[in-house]
C-alpha positions in Angstrom: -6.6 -8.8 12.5 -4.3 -5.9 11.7 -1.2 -7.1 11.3 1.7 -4.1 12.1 5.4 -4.0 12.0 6.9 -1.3 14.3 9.7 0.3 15.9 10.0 -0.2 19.7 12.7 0.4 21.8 15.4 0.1 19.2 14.0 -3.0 17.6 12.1 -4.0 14.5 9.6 -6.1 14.9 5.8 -7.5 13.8 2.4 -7.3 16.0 -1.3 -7.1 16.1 -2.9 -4.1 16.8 -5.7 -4.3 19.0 -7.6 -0.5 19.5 -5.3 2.0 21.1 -2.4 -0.7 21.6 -0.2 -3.1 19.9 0.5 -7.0 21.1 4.2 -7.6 20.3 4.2 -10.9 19.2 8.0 -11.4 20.1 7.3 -11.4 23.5 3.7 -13.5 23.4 4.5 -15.2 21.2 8.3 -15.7 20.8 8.2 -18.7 18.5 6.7 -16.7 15.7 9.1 -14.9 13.0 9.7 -11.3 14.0 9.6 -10.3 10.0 6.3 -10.2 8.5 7.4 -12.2 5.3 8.4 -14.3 7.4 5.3 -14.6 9.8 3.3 -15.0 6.1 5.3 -17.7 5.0 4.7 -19.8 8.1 0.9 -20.1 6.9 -2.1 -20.5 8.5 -0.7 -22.1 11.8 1.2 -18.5 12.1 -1.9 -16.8 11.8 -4.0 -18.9 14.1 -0.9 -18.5 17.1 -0.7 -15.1 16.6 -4.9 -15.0 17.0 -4.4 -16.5 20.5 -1.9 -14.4 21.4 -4.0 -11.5 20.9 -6.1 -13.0 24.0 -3.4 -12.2 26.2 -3.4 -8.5 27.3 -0.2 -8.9 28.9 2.1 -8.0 26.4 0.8 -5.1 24.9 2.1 -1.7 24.0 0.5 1.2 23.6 -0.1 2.6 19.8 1.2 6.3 20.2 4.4 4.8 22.0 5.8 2.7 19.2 6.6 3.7 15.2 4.6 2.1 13.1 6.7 0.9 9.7 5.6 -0.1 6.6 3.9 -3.5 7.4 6.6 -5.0 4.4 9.8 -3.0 3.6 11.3 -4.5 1.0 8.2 -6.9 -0.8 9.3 -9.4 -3.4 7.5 -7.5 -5.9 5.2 -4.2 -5.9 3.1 -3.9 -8.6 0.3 -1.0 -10.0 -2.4 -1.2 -12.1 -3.0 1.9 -14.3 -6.4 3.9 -15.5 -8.4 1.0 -13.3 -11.4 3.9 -12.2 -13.5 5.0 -15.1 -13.7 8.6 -13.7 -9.7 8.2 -13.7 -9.6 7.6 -17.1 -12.1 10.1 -18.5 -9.6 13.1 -16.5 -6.8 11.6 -18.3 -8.9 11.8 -21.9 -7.0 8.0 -22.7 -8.8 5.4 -23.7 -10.8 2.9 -21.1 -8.3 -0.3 -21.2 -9.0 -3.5 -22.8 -6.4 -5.8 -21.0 -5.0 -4.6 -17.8 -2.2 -1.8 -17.6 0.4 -3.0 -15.1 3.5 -2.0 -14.3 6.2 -2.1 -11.7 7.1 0.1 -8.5 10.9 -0.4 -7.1 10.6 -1.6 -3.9 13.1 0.5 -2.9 10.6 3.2 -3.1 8.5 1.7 0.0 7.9 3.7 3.0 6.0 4.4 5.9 2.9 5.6 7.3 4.4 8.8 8.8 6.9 9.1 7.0 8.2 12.1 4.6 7.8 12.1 1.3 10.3 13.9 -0.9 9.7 16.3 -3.3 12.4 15.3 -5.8 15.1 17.9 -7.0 14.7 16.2 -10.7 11.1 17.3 -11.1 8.3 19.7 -9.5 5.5 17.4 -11.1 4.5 15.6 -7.9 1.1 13.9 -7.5 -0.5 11.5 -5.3 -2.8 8.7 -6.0 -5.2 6.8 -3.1 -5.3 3.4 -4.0 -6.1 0.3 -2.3 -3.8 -2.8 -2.2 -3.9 -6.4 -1.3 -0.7 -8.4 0.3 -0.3 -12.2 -1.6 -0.1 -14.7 1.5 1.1 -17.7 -0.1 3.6 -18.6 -3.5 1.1 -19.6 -6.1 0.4 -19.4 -9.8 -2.3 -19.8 -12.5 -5.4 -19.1 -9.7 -8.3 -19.1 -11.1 -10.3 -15.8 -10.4 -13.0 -18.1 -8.5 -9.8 -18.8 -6.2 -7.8 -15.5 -6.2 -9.8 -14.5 -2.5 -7.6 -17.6 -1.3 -3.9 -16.3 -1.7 -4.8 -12.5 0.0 -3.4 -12.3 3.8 -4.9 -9.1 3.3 -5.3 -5.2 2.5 -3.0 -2.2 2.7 -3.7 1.4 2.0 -0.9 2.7 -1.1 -0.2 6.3 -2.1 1.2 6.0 -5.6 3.0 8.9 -5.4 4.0 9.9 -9.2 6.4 12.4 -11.1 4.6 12.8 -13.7 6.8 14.5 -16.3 9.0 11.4 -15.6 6.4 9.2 -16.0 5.5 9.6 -19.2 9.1 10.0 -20.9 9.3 6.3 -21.0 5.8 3.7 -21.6 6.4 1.4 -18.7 6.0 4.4 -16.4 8.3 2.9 -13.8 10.9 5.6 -13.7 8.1 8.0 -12.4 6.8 5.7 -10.4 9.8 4.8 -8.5 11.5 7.6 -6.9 12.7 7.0 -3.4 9.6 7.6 -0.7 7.2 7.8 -3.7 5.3 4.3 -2.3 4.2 4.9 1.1 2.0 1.7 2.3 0.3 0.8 5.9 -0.7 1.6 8.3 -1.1 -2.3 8.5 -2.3 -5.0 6.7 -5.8 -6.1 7.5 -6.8 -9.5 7.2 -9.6 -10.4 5.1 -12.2 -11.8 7.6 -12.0 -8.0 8.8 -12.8 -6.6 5.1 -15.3 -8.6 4.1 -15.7 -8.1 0.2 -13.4 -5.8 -0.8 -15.2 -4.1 -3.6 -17.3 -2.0 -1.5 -14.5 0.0 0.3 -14.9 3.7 0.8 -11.9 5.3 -0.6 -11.1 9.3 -0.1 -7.7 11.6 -0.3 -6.8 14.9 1.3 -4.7 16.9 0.6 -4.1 19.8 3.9 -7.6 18.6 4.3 -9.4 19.5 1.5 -10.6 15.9 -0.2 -9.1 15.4 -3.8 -10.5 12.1 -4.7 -13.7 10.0 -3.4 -14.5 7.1 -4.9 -15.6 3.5 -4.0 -13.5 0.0 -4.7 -17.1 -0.8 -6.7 -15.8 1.2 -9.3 -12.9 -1.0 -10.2 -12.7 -1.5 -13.7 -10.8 -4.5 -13.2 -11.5 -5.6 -9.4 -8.5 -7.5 -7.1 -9.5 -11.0 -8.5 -9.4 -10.5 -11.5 -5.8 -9.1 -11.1 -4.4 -11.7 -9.5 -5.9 -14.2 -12.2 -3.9 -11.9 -14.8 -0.8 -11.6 -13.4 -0.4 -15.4 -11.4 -1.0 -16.6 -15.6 2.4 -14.9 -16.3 4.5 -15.5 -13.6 5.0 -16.8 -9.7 3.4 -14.5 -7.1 5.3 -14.5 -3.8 4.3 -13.6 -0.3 5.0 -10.3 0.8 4.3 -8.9 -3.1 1.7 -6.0 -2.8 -0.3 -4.9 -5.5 -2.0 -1.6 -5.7 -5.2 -1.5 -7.4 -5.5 1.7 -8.9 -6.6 5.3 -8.2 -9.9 6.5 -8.8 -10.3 10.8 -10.3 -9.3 13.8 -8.7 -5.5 13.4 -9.1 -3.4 16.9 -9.6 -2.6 16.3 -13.2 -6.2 16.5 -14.2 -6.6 19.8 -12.5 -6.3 23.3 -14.5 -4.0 23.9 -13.4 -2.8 21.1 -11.7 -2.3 21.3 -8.1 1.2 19.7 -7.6 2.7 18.7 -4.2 4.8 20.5 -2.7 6.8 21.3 0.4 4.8 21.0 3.5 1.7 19.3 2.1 0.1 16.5 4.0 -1.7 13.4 1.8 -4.1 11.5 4.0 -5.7 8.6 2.5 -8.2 6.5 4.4 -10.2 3.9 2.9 -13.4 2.0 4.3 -12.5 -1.1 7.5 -8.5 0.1 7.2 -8.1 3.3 8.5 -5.9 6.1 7.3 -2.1 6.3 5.5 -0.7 10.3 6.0 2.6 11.3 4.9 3.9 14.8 4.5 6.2 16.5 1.7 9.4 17.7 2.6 12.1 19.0 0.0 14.6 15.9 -0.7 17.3 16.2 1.4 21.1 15.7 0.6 22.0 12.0 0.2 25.2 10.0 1.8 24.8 7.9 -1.2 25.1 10.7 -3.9 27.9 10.7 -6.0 
């Protein structure tokens, strides 16, 4: 299943997106939660209901009439793996890691498919990176890699936007990882009986249309088990936390000179069985929250 939230009629709320259409699961099947963390939370039983409900082609909407959100707006936790594609790390001319480089996005920094990205007014150093992710389904801790398949309720497209001059002013890389807009994620989460192994995913980026990065999830240095095995040894994993796995080569920063974002660029990133994530750059606009 792909498993949507979306905008309809003034209201928020979670479906299943069947071809050109959407089944709102409020209205066939109002005794679900209406908020995907939610909807994962309530397990297997959740999934199974909203299955069913599927069968009913009385309460669909069409696709192009709704917004589509970011399946999770605010996850518990969103975490990024760093120099995970060997090609990635060779452009970068840093050493091929030992132990995996994570690190932390805000949440804050989530958006939409659709959505703008802003160019920030601190920095002109913007870059994009295509990455798959996977969405935890259940709390859990110390899973074995044998077992890791077992907590995903699925897998998400990321664009790990990055400043890159504020990236590397600090080590942890957060800062210029984090900027408001700079995580778009959708355009849904697909379950894994639709993926199939997921390290034989067809990844590519454009930018205005002209491909930047093509790669294949094959080529993960350290694939989606084996980072859930890492990271459930050191602390809880909860459900709604989305992990992105890394971008492969062909990111602006390696290019001579690099090709920055700006303005009026579009980033379309589709990868293999989920479909495509496109978000345009627009100059950040004034805040009512600045100071």
């Amino acid at each position: 299943m792909k498993l949507a939230t979306f905008t309809h009629g003034g209201a928020t709320r979670i479906g299943v997106v069947v071809e050109d259409s959407i089944v709102d699961l409020a209205a066939a099947a109002s005794e679900l939660p209406r908020e995907m963390i939610a909807f994962l939370i309530a397990g297997p039983h959740a999934i199974e209901r909203a299955a069913a409900a599927v069968k009913n082609p009385a309460h669909r909407i069409a696709l192009k009439s709704v917004k589509l959100e970011a399946p999770i707006a605010r996850p518990p936790e969103f975490l990024a793996i760093g120099l995970n594609y060997a090609d990635h790390v060779e452009e970068t001319k840093m050493k091929r890691p030992e132990f995996p480089m994570f690190f932390n996005k805000q949440s804050s920094c989530v958006t939409g498919p659709g959505d703008p990205i802003h160019l920030p007014r601190a920095s002109s150093a913007l870059d994009y990176e295509g990455e798959l992710g996977f969405v935890i389904g259940r709390r859990c801790r110390h899973v074995p890699r044998g077992r890791a398949h077992e907590v995903i309720a699925g897998y998400v497209i990321v664009n790990d936007v990055s400043v890159r001059d504020w990236q590397r002013r600090a080590p942890t890389m957060t800062l210029g990882k984090s900027f408001d807009t700079h995580g778009p994620v959708g355009p849904w989460i697909v379950t894994p009986d639709e993926i199939g192994d997921p390290h034989k995913l067809d990844l590519k980026t454009f930018v205005n249309g002209e491909q930047r990065q093509h790669s294949n999830t094959k080529n993960l240095i350290f694939d989606c088990f084996a980072q859930i095995e890492t990271l459930s040894t050191v602390f809880t994993l909860l459900p709604g936390t989305i992990v992105s796995t890394g971008t492969p080569g062909g990111v602006a920063a390696a290019m001579n000179p690099p090709k920055w974002l700006k303005a009026g660029d579009v980033v379309r990133i589709e990868i293999e069985k989920i479909g495509q994530l496109e978000n345009k750059v627009i100059e950040e606009p004034a805040s009512t929250d600045s100071i």
